[in-house]
MDTraj code that builds the backbone (N, CA, C; nanometers):
import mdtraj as md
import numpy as np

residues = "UNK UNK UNK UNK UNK UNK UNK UNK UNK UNK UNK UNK UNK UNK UNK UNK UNK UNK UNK UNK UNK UNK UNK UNK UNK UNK UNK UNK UNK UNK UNK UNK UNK UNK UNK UNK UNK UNK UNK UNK UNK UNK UNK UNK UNK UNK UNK UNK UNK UNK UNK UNK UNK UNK UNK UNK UNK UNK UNK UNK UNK UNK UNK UNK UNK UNK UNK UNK UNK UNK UNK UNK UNK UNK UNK UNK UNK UNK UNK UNK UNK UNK UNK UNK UNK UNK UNK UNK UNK UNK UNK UNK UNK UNK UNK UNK UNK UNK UNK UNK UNK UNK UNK UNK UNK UNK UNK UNK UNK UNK UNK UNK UNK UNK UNK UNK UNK UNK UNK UNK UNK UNK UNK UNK UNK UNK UNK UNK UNK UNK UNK UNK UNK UNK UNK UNK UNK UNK UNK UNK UNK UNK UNK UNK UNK UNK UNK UNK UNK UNK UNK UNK UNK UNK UNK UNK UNK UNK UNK UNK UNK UNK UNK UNK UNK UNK UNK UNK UNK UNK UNK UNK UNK UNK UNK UNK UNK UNK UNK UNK UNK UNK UNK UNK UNK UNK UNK UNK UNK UNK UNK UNK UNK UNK UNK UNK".split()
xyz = np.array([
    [12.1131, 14.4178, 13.4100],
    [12.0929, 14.5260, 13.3132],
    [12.0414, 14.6492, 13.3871],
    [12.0853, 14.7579, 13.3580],
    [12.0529, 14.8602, 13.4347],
    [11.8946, 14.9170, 13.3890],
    [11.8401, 14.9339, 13.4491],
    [11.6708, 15.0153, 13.4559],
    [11.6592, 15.1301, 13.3807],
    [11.6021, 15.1436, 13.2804],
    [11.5893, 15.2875, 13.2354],
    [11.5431, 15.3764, 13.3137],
    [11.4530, 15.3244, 13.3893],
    [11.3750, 15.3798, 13.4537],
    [11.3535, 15.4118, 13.6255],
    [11.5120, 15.3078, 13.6380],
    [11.5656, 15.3593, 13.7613],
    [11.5865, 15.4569, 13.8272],
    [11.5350, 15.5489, 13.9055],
    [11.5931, 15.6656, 13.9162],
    [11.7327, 15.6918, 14.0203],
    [11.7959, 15.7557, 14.0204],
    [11.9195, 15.7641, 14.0930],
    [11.8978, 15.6972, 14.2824],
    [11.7906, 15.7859, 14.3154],
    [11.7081, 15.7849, 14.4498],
    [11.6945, 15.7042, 14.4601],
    [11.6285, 15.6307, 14.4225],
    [11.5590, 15.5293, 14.4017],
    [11.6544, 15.3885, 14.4132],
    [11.7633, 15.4022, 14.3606],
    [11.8211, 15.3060, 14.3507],
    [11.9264, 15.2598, 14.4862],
    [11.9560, 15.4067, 14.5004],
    [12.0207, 15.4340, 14.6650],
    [11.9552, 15.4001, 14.7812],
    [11.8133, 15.4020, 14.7718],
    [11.7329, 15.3615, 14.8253],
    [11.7451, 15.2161, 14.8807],
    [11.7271, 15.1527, 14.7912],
    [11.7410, 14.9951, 14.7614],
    [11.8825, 14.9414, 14.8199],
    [11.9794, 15.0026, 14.7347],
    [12.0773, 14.9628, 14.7855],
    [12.1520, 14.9622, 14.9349],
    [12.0444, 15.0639, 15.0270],
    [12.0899, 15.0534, 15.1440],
    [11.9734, 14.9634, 15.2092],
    [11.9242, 14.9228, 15.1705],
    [11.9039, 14.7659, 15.2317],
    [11.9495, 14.6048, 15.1846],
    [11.9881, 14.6098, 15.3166],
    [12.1129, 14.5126, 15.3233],
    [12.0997, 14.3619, 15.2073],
    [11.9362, 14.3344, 15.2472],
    [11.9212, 14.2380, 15.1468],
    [11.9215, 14.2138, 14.9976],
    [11.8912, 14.3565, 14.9330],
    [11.8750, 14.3716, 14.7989],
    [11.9914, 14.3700, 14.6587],
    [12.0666, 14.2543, 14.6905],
    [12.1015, 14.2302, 14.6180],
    [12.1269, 14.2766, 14.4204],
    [12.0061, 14.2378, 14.4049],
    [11.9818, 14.3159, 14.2524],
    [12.0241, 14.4501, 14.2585],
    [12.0408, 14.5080, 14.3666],
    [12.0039, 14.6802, 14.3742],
    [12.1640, 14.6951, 14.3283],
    [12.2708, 14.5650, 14.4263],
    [12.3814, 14.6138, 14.4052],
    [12.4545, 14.5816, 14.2798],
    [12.3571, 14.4671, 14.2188],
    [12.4452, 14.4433, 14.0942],
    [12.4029, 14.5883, 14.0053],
    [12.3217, 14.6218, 13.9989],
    [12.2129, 14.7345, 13.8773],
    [12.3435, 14.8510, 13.9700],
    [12.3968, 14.8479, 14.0917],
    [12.4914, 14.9580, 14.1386],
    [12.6125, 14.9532, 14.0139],
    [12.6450, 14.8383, 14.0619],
    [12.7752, 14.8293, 14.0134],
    [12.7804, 14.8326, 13.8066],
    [12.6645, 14.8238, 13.7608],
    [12.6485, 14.8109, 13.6528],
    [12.6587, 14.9440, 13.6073],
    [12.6061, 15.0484, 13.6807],
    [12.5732, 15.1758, 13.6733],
    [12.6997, 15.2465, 13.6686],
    [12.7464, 15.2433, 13.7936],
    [12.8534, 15.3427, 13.8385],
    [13.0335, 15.1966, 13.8282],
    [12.9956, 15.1116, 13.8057],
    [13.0984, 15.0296, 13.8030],
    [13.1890, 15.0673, 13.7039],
    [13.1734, 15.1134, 13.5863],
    [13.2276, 15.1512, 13.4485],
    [13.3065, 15.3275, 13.4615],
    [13.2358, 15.3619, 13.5390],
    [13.3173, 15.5110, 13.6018],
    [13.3992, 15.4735, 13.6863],
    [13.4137, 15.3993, 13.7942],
    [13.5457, 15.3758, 13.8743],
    [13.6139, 15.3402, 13.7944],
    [13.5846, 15.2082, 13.7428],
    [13.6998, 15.1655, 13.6226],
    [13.8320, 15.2386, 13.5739],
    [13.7310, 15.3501, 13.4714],
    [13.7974, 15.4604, 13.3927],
    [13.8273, 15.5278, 13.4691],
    [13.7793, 15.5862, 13.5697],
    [13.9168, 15.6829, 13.6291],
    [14.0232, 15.6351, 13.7212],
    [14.0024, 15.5224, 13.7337],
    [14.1217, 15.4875, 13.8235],
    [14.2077, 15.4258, 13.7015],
    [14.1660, 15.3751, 13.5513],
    [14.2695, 15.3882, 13.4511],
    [14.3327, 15.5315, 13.4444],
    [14.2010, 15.6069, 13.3964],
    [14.3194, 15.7666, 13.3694],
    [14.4034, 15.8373, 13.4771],
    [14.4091, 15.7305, 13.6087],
    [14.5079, 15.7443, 13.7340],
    [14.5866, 15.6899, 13.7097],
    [14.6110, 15.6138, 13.6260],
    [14.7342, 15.4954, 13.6235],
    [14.7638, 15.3880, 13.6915],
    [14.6671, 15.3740, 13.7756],
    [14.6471, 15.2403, 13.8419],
    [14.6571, 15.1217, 13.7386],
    [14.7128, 15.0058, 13.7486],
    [14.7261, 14.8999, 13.7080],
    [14.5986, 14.8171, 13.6992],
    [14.6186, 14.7313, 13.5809],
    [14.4377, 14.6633, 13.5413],
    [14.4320, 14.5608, 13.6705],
    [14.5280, 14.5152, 13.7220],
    [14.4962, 14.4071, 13.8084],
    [14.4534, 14.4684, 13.9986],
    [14.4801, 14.6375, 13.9696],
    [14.4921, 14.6682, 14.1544],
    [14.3493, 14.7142, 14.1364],
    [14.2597, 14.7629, 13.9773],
    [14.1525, 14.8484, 13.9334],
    [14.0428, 14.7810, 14.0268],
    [14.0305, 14.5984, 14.0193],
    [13.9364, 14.5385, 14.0901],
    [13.9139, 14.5574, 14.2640],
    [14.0799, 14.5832, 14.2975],
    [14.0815, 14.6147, 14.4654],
    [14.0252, 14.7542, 14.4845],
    [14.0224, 14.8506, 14.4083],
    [13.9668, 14.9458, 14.3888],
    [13.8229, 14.9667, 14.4168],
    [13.7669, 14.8853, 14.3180],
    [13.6121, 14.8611, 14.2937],
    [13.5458, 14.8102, 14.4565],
    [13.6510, 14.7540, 14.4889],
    [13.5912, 14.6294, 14.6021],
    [13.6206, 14.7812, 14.6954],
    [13.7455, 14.8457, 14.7334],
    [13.6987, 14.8884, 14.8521],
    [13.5870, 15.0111, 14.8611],
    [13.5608, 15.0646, 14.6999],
    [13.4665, 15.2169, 14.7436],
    [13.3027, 15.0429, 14.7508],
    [13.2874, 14.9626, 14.6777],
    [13.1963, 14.8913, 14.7958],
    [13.1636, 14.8475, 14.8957],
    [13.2961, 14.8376, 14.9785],
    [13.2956, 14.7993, 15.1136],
    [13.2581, 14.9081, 15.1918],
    [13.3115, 15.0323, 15.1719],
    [13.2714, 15.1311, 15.2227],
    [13.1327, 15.1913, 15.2133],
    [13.0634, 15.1813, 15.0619],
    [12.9966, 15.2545, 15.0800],
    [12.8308, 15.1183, 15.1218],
    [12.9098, 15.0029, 15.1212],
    [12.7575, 14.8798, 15.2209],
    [12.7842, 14.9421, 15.3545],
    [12.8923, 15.0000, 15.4166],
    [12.8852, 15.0150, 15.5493],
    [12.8212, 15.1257, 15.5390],
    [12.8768, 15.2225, 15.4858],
    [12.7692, 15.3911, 15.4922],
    [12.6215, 15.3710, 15.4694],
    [12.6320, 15.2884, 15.3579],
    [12.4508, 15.2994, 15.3020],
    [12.3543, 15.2191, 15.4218],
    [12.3791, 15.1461, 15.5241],
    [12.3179, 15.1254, 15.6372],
    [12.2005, 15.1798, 15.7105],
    [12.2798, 15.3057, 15.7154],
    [12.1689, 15.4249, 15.7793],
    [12.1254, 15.5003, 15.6516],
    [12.1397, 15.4921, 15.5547],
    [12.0920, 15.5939, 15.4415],
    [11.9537, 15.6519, 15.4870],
    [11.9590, 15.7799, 15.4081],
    [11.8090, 15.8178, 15.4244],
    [11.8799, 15.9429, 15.3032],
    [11.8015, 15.9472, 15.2258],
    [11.8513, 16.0890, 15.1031],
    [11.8061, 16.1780, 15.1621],
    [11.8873, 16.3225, 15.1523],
    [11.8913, 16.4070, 15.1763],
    [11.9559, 16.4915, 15.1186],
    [11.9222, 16.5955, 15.0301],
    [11.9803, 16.6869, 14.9334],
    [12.0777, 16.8107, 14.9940],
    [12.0256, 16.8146, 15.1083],
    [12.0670, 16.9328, 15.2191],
    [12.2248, 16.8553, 15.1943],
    [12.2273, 16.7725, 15.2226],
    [12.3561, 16.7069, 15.2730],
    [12.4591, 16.7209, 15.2269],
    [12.4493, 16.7084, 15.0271],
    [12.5300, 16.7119, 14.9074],
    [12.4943, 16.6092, 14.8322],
    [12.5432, 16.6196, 14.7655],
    [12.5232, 16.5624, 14.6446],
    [12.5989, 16.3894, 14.6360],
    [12.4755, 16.2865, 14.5748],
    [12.6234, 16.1841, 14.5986],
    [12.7189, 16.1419, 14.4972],
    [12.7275, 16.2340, 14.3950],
    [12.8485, 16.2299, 14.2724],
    [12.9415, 16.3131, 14.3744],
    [12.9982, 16.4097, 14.4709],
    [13.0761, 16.4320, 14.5410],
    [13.1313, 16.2882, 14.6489],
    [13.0225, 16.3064, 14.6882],
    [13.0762, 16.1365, 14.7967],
    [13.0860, 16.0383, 14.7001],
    [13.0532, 16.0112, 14.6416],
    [13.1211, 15.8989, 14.5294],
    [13.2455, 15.9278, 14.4880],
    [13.2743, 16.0450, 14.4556],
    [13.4110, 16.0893, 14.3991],
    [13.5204, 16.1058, 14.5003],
    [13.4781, 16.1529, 14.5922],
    [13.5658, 16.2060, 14.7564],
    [13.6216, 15.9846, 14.7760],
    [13.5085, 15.8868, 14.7963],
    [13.5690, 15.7696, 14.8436],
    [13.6634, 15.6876, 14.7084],
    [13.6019, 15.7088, 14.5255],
    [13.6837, 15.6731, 14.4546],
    [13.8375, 15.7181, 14.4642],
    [13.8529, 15.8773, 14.4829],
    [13.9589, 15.9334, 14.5103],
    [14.0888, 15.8758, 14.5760],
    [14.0090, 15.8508, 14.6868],
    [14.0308, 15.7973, 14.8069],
    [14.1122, 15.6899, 14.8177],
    [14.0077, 15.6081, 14.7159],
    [14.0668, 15.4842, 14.6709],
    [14.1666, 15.4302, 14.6297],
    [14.1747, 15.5150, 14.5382],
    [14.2832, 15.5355, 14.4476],
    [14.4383, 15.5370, 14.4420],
    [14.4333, 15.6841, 14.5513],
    [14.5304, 15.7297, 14.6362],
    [14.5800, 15.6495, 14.7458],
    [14.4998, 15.5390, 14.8288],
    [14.5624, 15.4947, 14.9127],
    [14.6032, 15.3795, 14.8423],
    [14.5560, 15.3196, 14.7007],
    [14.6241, 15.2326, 14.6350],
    [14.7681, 15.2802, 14.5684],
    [14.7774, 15.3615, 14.5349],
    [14.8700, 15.4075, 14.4914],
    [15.0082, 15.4468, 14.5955],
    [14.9553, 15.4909, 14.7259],
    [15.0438, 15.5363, 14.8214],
    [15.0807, 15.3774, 14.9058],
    [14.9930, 15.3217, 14.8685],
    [15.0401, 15.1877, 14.9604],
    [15.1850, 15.0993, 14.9032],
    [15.2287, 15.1259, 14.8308],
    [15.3778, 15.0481, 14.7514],
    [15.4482, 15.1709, 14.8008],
    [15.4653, 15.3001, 14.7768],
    [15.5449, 15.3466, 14.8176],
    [15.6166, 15.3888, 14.9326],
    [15.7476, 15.3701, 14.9801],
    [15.7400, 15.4371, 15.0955],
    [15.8816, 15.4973, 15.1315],
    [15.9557, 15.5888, 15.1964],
    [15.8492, 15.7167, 15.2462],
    [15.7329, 15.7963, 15.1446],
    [15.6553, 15.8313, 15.1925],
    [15.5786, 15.9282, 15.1198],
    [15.6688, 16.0531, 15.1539],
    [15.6976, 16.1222, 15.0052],
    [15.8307, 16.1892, 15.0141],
    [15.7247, 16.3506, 15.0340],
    [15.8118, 16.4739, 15.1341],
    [15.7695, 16.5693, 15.1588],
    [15.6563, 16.6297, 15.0490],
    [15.6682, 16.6346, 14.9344],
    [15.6098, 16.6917, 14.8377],
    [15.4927, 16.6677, 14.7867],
    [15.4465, 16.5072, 14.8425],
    [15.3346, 16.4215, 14.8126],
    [15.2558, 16.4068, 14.9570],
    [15.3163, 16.5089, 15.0468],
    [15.2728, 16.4705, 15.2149],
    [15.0790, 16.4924, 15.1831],
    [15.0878, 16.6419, 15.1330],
    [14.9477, 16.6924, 15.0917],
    [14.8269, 16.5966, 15.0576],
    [14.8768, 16.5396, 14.9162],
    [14.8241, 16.3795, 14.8614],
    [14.7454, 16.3407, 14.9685],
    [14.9097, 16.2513, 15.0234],
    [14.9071, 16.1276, 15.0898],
    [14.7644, 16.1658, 15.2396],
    [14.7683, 16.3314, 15.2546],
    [14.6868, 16.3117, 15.4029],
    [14.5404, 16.3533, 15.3340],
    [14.5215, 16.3998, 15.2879],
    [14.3991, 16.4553, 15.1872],
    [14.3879, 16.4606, 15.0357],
    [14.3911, 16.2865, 14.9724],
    [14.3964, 16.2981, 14.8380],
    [14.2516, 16.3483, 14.8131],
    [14.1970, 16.4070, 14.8352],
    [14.0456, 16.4355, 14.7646],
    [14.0615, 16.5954, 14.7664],
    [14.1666, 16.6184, 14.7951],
    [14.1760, 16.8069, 14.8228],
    [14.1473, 16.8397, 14.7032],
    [14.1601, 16.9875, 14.6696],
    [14.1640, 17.0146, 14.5441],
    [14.3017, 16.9387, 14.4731],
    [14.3142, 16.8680, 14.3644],
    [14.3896, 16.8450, 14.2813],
    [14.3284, 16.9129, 14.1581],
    [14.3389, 16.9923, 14.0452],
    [14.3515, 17.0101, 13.9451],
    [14.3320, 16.9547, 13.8541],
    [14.4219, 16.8511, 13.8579],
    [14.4527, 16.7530, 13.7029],
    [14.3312, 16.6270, 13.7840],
    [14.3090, 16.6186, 13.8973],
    [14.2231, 16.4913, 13.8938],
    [14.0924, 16.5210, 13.8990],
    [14.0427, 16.5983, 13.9642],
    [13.8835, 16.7086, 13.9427],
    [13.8705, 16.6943, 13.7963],
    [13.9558, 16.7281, 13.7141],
    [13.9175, 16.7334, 13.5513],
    [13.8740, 16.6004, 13.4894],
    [14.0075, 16.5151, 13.5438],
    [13.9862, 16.3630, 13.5076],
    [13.8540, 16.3213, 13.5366],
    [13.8358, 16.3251, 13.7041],
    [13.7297, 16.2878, 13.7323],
    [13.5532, 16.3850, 13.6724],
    [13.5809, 16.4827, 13.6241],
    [13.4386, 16.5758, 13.5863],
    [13.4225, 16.5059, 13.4427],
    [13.5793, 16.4993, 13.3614],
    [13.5671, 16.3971, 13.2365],
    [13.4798, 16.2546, 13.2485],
    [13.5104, 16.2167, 13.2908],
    [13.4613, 16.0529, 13.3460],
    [13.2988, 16.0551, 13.3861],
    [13.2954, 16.1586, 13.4803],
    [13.1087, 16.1535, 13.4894],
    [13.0528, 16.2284, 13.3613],
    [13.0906, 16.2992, 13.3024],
    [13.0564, 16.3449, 13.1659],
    [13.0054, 16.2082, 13.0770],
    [13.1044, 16.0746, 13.0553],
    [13.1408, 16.0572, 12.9624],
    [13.0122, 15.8762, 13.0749],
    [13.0375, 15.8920, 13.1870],
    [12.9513, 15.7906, 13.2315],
    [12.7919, 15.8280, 13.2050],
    [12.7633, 15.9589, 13.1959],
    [12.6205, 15.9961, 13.1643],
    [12.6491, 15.9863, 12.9943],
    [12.7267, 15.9752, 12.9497],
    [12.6682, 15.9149, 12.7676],
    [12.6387, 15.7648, 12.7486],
    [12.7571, 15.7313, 12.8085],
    [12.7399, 15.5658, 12.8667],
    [12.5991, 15.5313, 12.8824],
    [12.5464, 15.6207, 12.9779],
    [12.3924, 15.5518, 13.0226],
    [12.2928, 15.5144, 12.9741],
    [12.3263, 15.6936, 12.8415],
    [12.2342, 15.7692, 12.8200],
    [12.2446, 15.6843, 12.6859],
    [12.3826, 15.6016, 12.6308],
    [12.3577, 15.5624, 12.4904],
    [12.3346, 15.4023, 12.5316],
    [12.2861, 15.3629, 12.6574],
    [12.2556, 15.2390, 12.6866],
    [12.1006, 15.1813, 12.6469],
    [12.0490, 15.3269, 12.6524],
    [11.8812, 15.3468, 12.6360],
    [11.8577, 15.3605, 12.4863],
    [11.9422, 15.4444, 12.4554],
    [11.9466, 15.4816, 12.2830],
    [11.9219, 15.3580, 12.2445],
    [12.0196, 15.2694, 12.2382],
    [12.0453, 15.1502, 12.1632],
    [11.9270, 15.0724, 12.1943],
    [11.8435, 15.0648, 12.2829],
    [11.6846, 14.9844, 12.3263],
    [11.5613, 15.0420, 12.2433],
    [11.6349, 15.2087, 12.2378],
    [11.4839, 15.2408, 12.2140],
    [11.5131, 15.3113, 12.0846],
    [11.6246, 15.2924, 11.9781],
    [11.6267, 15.3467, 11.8309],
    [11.6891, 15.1933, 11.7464],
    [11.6044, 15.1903, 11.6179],
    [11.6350, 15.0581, 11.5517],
    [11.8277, 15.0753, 11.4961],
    [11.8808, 14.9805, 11.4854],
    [12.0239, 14.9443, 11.4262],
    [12.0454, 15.0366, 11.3232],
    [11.9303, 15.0415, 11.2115],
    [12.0478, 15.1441, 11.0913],
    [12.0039, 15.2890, 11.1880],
    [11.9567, 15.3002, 11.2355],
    [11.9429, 15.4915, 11.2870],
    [12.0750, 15.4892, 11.4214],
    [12.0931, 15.3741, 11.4855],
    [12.2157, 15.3771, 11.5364],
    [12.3564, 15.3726, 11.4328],
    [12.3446, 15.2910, 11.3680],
    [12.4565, 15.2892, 11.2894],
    [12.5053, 15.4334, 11.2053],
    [12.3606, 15.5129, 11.1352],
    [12.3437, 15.6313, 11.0702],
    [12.4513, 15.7459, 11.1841],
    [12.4002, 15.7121, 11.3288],
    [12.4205, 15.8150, 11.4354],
    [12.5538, 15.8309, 11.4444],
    [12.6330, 15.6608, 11.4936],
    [12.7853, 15.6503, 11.4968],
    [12.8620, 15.6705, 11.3697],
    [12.8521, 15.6144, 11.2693],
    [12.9322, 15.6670, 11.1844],
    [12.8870, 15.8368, 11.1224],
    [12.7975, 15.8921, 11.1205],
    [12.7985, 16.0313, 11.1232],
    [12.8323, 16.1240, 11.2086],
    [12.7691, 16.1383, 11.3603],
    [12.8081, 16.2198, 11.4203],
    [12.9070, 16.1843, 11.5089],
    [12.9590, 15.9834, 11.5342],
    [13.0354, 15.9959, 11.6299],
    [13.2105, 15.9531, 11.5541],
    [13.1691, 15.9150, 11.4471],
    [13.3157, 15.8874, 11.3923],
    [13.3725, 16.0105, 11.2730],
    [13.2592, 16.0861, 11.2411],
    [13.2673, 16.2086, 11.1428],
    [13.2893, 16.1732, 10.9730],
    [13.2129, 16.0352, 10.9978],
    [13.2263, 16.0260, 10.8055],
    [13.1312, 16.1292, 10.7406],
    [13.1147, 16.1496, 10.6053],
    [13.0670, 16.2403, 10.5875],
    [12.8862, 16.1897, 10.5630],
    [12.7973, 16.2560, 10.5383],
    [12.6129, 16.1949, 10.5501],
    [12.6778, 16.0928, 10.3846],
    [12.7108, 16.1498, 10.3040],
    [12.6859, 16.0617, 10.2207],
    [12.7718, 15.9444, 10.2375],
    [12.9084, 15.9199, 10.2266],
    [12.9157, 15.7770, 10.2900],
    [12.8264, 15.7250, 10.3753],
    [12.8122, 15.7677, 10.5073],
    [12.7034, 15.6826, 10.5874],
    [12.6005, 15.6327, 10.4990],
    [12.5397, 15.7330, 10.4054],
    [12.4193, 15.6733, 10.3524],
    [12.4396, 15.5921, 10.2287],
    [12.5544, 15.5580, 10.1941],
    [12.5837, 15.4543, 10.1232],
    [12.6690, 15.3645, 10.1656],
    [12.7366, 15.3366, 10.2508],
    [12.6971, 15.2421, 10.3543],
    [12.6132, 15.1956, 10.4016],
    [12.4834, 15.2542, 10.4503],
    [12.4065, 15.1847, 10.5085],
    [12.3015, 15.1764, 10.4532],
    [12.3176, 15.2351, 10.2572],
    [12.2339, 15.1632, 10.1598],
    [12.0487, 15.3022, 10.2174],
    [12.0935, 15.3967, 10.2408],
    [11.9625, 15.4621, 10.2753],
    [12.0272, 15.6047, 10.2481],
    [11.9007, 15.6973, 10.2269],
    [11.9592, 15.8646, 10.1602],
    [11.9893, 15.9213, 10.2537],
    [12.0828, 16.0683, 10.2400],
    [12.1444, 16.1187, 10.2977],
    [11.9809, 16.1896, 10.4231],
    [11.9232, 16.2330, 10.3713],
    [11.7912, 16.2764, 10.4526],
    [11.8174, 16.1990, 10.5914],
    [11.7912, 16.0701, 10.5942],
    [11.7956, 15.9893, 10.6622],
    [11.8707, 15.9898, 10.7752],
    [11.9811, 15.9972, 10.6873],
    [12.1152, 15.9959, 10.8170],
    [12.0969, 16.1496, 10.8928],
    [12.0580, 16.2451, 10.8456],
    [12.0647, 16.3768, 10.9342],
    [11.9193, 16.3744, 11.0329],
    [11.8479, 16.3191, 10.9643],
    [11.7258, 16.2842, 11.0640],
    [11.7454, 16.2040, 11.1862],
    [11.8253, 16.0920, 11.1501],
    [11.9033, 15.9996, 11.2659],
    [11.9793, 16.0445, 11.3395],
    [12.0611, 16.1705, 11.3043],
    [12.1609, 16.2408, 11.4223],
    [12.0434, 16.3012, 11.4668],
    [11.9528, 16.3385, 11.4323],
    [11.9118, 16.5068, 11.4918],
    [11.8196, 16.4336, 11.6277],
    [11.7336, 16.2829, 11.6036],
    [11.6626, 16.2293, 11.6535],
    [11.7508, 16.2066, 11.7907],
    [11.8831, 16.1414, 11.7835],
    [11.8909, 16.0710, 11.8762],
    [11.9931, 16.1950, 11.9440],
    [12.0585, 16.2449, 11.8508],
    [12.1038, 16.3913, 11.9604],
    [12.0043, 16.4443, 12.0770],
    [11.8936, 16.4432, 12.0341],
    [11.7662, 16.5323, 12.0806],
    [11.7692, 16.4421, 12.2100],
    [11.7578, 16.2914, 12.1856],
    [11.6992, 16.2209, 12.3008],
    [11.8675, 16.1980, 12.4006],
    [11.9802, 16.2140, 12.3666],
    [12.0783, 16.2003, 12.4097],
    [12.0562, 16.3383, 12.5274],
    [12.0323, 16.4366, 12.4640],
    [12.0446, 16.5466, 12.5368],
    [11.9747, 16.5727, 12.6570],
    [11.8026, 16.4767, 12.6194],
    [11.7177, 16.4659, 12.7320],
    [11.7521, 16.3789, 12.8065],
    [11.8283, 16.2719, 12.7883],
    [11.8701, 16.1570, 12.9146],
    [11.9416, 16.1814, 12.9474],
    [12.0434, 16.2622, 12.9200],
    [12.1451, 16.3445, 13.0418],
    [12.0919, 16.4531, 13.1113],
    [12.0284, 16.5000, 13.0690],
    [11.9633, 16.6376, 13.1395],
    [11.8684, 16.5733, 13.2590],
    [11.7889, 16.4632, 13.2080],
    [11.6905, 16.3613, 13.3376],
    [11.8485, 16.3114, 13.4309],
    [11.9560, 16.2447, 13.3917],
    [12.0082, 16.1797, 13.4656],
    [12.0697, 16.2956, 13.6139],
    [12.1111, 16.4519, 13.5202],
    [12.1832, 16.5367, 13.6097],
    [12.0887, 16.5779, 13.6941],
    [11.9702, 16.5597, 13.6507],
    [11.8231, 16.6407, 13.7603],
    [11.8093, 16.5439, 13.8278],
    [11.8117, 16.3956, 13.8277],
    [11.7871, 16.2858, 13.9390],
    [11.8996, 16.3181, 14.0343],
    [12.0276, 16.3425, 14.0011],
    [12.1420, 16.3424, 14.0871],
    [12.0940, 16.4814, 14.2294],
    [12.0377, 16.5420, 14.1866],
    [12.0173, 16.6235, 14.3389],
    [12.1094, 16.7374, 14.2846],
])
top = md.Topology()
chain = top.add_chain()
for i, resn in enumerate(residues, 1):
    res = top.add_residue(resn, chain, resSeq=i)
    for name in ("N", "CA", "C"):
        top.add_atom(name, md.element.get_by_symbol(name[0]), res)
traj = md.Trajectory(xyz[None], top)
């Protein structure tokens, strides 16, 4: 289960020592669900998604060795994204062959600027910091103020269905968006300030 209270650092920390185990499952728990999805919205196949996963870990137990954080350096949602990329692309380029003139670019620097995959990928960490951020929600707000939250603000029924559905007044349900909006907004805002 991932740490609320993990901090990004902190966890990078850990994970570059070799023994810490837990560090890498709480890794892969974390950031495992973002490779996933963008190497779906790549079109990678569900069965190559796992060879995927495995090589940005192989790579990054060998990098994290010498770790030491350093902000000077960059950021590691760039190096995370630069080796998923990476990943991706050489999964994808590996069935084909020739790599035909037009894809040469790709094939020697898939992490260049692409356009359509920068978006994909800025989508995906967007949508992995709600992930996180509604991992905590759900620990730390009771069931009907979650339930009030999703069917009001995330499926768009209107306050009064929700609140007859879930048998409580409309008050309620706008108090329940406004609550957990509020705290949604602060656990992404903590998660983007841990990132460096």
């Amino acid at each position: 289960m991932i740490g609320p209270n993990t901090t990004h650092v902190t966890l990078l920390e850990r994970v570059a020592k070799a023994d810490d185990h837990a560090a890498w499952t709480e890794f892969c728990e974390r950031y495992g669900p973002l490779i996933r999805s963008f190497a779906r919205r790549r079109h990678v196949r569900s069965g190559e998604i796992d060879d995927i996963m495995q090589d940005v870990l192989m790579i990054l137990s060998k990098s994290m060795q010498d770790f030491e954080y350093d902000p000077s350096k960059g950021k590691f949602r760039s190096y995370l994204k630069t080796l998923v990329i990476r990943a991706v692309y050489r999964k994808t380029f590996q069935k084909k062959s020739p790599v035909l003139l037009e894809d040469i670019d790709a094939a020697i620097d898939p992490a260049k600027d692409d356009p359509e995959t920068e978006a994909i990928w800025e989508e995906e960490w967007r949508q992995h910091h709600v992930r996180q951020a509604m991992r905590i929600i759900a620990i730390e707000y009771n069931e009907q103020d979650q339930n009030a939250f999703e069917y009001y603000a995330v499926q768009g029924r209107s306050a009064q269905e929700t609140a007859d559905e879930l048998g409580i007044n409309v008050d309620q349900v706008y108090k329940a968006k406004s609550r957990i909006l509020k705290r949604l907004s602060e656990l992404i805002r903590q998660q983007v300030d841990e990132e460096g």
